[in-house]
KOLROBA-461941 format. One record per residue (C-alpha): residue number from 1; x, z, y. Coordinates in nm, 4 decimals. Each point is the difference from the previous one (the first is absolute). Last residue first. Example, Ala and Ser with C-alpha at 12.3 -4.5 7.8 and 13.67 -1.06 7.14 Angstrom:
% KOLROBA-461941
> 2/1.3670/0.7140/-0.1060 .
> 1/-0.1370/0.0660/-0.3440 .
END
This chain:
% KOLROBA-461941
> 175/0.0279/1.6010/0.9484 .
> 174/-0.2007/-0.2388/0.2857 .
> 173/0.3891/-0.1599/0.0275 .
> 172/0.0384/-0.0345/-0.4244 .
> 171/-0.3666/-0.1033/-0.0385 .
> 170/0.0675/-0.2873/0.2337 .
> 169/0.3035/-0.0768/-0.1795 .
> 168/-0.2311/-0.0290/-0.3261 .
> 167/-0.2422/-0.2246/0.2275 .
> 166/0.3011/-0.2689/0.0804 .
> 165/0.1113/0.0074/-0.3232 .
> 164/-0.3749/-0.0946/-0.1273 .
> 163/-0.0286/-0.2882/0.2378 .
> 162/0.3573/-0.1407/-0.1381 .
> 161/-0.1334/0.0265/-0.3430 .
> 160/-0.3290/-0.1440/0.1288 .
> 159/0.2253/-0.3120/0.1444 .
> 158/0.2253/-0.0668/-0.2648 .
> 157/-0.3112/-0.0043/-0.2348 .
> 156/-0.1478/-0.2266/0.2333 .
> 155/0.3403/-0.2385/-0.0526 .
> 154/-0.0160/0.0380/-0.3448 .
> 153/-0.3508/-0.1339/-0.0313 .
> 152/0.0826/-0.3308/0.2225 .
> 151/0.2713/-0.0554/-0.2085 .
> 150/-0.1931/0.0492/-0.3267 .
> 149/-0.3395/-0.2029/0.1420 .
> 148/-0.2638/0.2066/0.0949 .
> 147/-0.3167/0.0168/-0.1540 .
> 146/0.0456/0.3439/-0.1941 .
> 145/0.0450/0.0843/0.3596 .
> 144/-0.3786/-0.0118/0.0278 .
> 143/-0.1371/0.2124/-0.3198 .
> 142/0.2278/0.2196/0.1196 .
> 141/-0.0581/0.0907/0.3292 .
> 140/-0.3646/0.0666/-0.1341 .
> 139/0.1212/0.2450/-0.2046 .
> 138/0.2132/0.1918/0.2719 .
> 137/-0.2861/-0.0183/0.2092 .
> 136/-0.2355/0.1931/-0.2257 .
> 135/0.2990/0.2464/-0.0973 .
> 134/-0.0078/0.0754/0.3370 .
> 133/0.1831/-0.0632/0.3394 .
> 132/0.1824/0.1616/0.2553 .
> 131/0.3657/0.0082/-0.1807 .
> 130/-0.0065/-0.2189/-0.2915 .
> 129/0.3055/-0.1849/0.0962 .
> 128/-0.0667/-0.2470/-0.2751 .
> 127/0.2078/-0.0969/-0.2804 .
> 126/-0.1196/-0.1812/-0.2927 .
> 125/0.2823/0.0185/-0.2931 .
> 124/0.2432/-0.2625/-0.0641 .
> 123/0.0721/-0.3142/-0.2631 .
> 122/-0.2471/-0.1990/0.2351 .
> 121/-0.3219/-0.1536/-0.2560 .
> 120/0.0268/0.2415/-0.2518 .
> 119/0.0581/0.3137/0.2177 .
> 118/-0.2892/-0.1027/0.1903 .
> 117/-0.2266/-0.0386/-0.3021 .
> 116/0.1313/0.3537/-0.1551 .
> 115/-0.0681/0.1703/0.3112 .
> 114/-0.3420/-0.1292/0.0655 .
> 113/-0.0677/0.0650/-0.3429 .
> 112/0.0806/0.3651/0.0448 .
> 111/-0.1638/0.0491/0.3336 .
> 110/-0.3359/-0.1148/-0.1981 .
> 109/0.0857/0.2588/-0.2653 .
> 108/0.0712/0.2699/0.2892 .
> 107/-0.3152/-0.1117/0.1538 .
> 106/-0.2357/0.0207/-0.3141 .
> 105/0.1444/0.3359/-0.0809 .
> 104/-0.0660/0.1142/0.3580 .
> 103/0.2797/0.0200/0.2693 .
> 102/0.0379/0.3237/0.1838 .
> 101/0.4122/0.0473/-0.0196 .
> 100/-0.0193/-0.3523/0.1662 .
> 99/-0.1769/0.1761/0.3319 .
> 98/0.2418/-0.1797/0.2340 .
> 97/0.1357/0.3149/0.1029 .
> 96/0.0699/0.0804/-0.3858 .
> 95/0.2267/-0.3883/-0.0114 .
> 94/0.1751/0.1143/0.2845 .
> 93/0.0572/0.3696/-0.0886 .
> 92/0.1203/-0.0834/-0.3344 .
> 91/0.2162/-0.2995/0.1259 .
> 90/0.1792/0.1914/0.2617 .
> 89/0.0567/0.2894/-0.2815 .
> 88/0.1247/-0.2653/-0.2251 .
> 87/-0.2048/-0.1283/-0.3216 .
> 86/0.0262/0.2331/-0.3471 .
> 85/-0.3649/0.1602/0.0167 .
> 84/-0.0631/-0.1641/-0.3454 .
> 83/-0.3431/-0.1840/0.1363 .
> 82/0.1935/-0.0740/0.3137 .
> 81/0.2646/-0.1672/-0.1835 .
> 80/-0.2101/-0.1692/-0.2759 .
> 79/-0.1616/-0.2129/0.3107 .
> 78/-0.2394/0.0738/0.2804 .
> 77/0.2334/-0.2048/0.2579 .
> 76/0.2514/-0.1421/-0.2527 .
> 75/0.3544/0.1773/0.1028 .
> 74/0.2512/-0.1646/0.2441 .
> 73/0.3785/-0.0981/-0.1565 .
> 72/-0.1198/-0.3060/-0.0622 .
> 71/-0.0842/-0.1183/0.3800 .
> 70/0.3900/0.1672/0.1168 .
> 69/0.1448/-0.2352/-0.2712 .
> 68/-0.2277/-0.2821/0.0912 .
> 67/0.1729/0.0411/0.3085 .
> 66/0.3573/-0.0202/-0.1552 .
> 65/-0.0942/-0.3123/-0.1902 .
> 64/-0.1847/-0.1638/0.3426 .
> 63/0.3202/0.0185/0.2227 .
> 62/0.0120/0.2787/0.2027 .
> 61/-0.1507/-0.0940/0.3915 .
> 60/-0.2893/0.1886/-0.0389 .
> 59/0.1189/0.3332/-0.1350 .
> 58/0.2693/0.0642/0.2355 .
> 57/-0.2613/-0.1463/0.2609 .
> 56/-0.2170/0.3299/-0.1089 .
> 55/0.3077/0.2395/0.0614 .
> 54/0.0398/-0.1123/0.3296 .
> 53/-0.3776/-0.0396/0.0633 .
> 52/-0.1058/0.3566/-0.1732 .
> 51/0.2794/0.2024/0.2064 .
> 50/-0.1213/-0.1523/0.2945 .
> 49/-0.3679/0.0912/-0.0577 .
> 48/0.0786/0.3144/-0.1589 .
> 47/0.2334/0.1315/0.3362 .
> 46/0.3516/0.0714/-0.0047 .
> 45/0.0911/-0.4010/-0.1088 .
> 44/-0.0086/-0.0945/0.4019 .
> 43/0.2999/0.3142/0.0601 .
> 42/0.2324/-0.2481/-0.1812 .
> 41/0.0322/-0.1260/-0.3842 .
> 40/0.2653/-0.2643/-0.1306 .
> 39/-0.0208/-0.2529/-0.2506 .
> 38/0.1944/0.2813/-0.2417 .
> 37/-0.3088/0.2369/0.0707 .
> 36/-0.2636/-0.2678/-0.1160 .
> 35/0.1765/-0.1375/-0.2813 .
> 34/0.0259/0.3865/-0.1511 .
> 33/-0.3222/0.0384/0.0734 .
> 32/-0.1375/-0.2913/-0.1804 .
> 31/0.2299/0.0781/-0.3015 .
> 30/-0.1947/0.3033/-0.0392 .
> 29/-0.2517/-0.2170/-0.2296 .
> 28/-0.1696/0.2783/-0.1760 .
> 27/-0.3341/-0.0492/0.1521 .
> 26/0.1352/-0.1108/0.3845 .
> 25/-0.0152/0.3360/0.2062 .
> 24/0.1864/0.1294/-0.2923 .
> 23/0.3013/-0.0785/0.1713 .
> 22/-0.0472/0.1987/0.3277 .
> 21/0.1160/0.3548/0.0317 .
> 20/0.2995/-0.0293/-0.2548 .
> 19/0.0897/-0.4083/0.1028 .
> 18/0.0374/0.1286/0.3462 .
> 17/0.2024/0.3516/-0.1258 .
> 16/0.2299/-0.2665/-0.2021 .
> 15/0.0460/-0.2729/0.2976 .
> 14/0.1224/0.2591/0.2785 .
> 13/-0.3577/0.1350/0.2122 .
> 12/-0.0414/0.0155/0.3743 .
> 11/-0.1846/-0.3731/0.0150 .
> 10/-0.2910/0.1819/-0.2638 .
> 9/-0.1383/0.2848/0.1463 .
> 8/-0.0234/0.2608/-0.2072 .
> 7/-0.2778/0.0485/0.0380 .
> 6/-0.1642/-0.3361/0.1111 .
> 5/-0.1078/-0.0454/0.4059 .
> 4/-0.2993/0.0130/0.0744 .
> 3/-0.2124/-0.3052/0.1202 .
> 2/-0.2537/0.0737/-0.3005 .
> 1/-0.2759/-0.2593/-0.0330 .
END
């Protein structure tokens, strides 16, 4: 993990250049940022980590409506959006580094269902921060948290959206 500090660094910016560098950090939720700079950011929220935990407890404290916002506004992992090239950059290079731009038919269709049954059963997309794992994994992840309860699955959501902001802030420091 990255101890650098972000470019630019986030405690010297005014609300609109904070919210300009870091609102897509949560999938087309900049809200998040704009929380996290109004609570109050110091030399601590320079680095990933601390950026990531300020910005993450934005997240985590909202009340469940605007985080199932935040859950929504996430892509299917090997969905319609990958297959039409029309997901984020972040999500593109996630979803590729997790080798889900090399799924098989028989995959894909299984990813598919998977999809479609979680999206029945919560009203939101599965969410995993996909970073250092496989499309293997991913599946198998699946299968379990189909198991969870709705409150139980939006909270792990919360959490891999949070573990995902905190490796696209990496990205920003290695840069």
């Amino acid at each position: 993990m990255s101890d650098r500090n972000l470019n630019p660094r986030p405690s010297q910016l005014d609300k609109a250049a904070f919210v300009a560098a870091y609102g897509e950090i949560y999938e087309h939720s900049p809200w998040v940022a704009e929380l996290a700079w109004e609570k109050g950011l110091s030399a601590t929220q320079d680095t990933p980590a601390g950026l990531a935990e300020a910005m993450g407890e934005v997240l985590s404290s909202a009340p469940a409506e605007r985080q199932l916002e935040v859950i929504r506004a996430h892509p299917d992992l090997a969905g319609k959006a990958a297959l039409a090239g029309t997901l984020t950059d972040d999500s593109t290079r996630e979803q590729a580094g997790a080798g889900l731009d090399q799924c098989s038919p028989e995959e894909l269709a299984r990813f598919e269902r998977l999809n479609e049954a979680y999206k029945a059963k919560f009203g939101f997309p599965f969410v995993m921060a996909v970073k250092g794992s496989d499309r293997f994994a991913i599946l198998d992840a699946f299968e379990v948290r189909l198991e969870n309860t709705p409150a139980e699955e939006r909270r792990t959501a919360v959490e891999q959206i949070n573990r995902i902001a905190l490796f696209r802030l990496q990205a920003r420091a290695e840069g």
